[in-house]
C-alpha positions as CSV (number, residue, x, y, z in Angstrom):
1,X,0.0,0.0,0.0
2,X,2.5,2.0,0.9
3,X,4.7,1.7,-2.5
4,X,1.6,2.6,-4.9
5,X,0.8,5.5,-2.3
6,X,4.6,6.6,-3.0
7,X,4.0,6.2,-6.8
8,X,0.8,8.0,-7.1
9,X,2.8,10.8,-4.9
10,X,5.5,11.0,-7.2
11,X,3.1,11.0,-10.2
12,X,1.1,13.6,-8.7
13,X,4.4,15.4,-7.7
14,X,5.3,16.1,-11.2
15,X,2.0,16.3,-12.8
16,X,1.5,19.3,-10.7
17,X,5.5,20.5,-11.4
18,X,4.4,20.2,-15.3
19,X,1.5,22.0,-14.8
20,X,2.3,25.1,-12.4
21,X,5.3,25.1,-14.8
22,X,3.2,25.3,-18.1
23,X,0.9,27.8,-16.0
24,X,3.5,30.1,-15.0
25,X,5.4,29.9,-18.7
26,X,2.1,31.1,-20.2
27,X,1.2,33.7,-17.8
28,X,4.3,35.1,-17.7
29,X,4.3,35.8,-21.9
30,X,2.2,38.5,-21.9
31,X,2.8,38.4,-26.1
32,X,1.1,36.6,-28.5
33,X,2.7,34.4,-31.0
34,X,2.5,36.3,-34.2
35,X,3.6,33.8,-36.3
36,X,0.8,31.8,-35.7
37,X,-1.5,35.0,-35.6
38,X,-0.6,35.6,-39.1
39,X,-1.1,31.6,-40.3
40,X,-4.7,32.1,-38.8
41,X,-5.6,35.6,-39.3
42,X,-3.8,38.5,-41.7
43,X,-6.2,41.4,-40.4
44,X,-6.4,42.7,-36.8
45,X,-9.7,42.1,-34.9
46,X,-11.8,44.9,-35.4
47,X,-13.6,46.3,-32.4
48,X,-16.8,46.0,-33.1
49,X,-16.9,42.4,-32.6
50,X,-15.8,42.1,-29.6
51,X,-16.9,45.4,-27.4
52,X,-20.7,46.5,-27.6
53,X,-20.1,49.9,-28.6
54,X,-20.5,51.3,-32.3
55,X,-18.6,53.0,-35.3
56,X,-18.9,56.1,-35.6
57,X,-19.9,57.1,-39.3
58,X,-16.8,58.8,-40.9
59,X,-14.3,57.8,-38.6
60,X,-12.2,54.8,-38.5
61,X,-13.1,52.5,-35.3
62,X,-10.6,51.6,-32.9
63,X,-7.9,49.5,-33.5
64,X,-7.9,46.3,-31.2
65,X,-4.5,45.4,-29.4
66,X,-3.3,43.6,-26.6
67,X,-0.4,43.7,-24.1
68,X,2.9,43.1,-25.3
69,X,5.3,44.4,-22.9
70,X,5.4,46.6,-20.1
71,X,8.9,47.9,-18.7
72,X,10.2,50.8,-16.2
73,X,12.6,52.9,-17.6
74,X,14.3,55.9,-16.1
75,X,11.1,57.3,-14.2
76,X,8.8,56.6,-17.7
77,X,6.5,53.9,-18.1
78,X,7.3,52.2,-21.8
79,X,4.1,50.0,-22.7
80,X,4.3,47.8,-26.2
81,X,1.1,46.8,-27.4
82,X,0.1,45.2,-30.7
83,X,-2.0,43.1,-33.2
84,X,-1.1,41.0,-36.0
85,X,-1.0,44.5,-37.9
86,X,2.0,45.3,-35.8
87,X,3.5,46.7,-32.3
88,X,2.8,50.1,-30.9
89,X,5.3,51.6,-28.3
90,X,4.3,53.9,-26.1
91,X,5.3,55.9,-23.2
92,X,4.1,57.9,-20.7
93,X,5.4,59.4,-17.3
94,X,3.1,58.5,-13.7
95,X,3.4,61.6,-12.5
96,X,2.8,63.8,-15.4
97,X,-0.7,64.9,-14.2
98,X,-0.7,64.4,-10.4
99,X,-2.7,66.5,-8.7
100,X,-5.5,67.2,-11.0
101,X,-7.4,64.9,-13.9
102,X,-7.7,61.2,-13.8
103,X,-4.4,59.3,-13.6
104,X,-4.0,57.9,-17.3
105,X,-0.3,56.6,-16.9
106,X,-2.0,53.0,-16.4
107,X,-1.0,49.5,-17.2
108,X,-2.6,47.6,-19.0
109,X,-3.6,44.1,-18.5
110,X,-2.0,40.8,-20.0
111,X,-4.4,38.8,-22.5
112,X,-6.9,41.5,-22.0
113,X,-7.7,43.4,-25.0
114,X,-7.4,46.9,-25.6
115,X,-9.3,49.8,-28.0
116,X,-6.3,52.1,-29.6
117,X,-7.9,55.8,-30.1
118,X,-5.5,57.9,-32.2
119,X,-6.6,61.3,-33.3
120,X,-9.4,60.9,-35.7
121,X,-10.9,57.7,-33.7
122,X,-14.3,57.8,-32.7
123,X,-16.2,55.0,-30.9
124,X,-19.7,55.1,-29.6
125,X,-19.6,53.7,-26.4
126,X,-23.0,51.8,-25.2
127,X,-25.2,54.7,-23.4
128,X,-22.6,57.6,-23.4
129,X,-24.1,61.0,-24.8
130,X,-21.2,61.5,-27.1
131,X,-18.5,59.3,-29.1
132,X,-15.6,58.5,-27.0
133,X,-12.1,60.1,-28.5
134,X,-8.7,61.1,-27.8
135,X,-9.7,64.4,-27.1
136,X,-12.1,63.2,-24.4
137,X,-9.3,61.4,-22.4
138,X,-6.8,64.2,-22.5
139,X,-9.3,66.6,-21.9
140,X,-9.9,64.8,-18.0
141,X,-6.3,63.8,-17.6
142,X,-3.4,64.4,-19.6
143,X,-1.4,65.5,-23.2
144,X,2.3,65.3,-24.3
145,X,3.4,67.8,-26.5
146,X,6.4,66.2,-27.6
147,X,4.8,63.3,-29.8
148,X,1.4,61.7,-31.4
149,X,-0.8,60.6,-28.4
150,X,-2.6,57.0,-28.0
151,X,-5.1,56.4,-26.0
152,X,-6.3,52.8,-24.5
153,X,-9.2,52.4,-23.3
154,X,-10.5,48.3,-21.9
155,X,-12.3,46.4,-24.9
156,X,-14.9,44.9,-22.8
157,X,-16.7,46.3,-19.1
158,X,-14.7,44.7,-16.2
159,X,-15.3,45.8,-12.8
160,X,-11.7,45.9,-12.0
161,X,-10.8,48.4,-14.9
162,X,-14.4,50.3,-14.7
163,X,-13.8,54.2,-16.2
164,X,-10.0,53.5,-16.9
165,X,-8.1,54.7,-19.9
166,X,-4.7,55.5,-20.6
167,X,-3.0,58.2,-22.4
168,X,0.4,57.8,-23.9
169,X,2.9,59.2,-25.8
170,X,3.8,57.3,-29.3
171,X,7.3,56.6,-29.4
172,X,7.1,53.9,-32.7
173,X,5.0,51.9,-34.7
174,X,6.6,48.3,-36.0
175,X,4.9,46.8,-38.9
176,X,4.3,43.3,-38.6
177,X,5.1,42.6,-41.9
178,X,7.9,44.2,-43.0
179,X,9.7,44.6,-39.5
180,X,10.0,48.5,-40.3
181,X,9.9,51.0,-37.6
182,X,8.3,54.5,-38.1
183,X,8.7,57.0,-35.6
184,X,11.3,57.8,-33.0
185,X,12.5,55.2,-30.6
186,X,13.6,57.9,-28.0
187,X,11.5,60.4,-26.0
188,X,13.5,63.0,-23.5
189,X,11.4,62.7,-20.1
């Protein structure tokens, strides 16, 4: 009794080693593989499938992304997100508009996905008044002057992210495809 007790112990022991192992390795990639994004799909989710808001007649939807990468760098917050269009990088500094205005220096979320506002996007958001756009988040937290600003706002109504958004400052877009980068890969702080 005591032997297969041993062996279902050990079996057990490693199952569970495999699996917090397998767990953990998956959790902690916060990226998506884009190779196989681009085997299954070529064009980026578009938004209105997957959050119950509605275009906005004229104006190109938000683009759908998701978290990349998320790193601390000399006081600045440098957020990569992306889709199998390509990567966005983005900055922005935690402090820049303390004291008054939301807090929009936020990170955002692994496997969660995102709506990407640039300056012409518009997005009717289920029961607001008016279309949700960039100028709407700067307007109640904050703008950098020094390069084009992204704002992300939570695809789909969670409680834990209720009324968030970020606004950012656009440091670089990578193309998927052709691996080019367009825009500046430094900001001064």
């Amino acid at each position: 009794m005591a032997s297969r007790y041993l062996v279902w112990w050990k079996t057990w022991k490693s199952c569970l080693a495999a699996s917090v192992t397998s767990v953990c390795l998956a959790g902690c990639n916060t990226g998506h593989d884009r190779a196989g994004d681009n085997q299954q799909r070529s064009t980026p989710v578009l938004a209105h499938a997957i959050s119950d808001g509605l275009p906005v007649a004229g104006s190109p939807e938000p683009e759908v992304v998701q978290l990349e990468r998320i790193e601390q760098l000399d006081g600045m917050t440098r957020v990569t997100v992306g889709n199998v269009a390509g990567d966005y990088i983005l900055t922005c500094r935690p402090g820049a508009n303390k004291g008054h205005g939301i807090p929009s220096c936020l990170s955002p979320r692994p496997q969660r996905y995102y709506l990407l506002f640039r300056a012409k996007t518009r997005w009717q958001i289920k029961g607001a008044k008016e279309p949700m756009n960039l100028a709407f988040m700067q307007e109640f937290s904050v703008s950098y002057n020094d390069h084009e600003n992204i704002g992300l706002l939570p695809a789909m109504d969670s409680a834990d992210e209720e009324g968030e958004f970020g606004v950012y400052s656009l440091l670089s877009w990578v193309s998927a495809d052709s691996k080019t980068v367009k825009g500046e890969l430094s900001v001064s702080p």
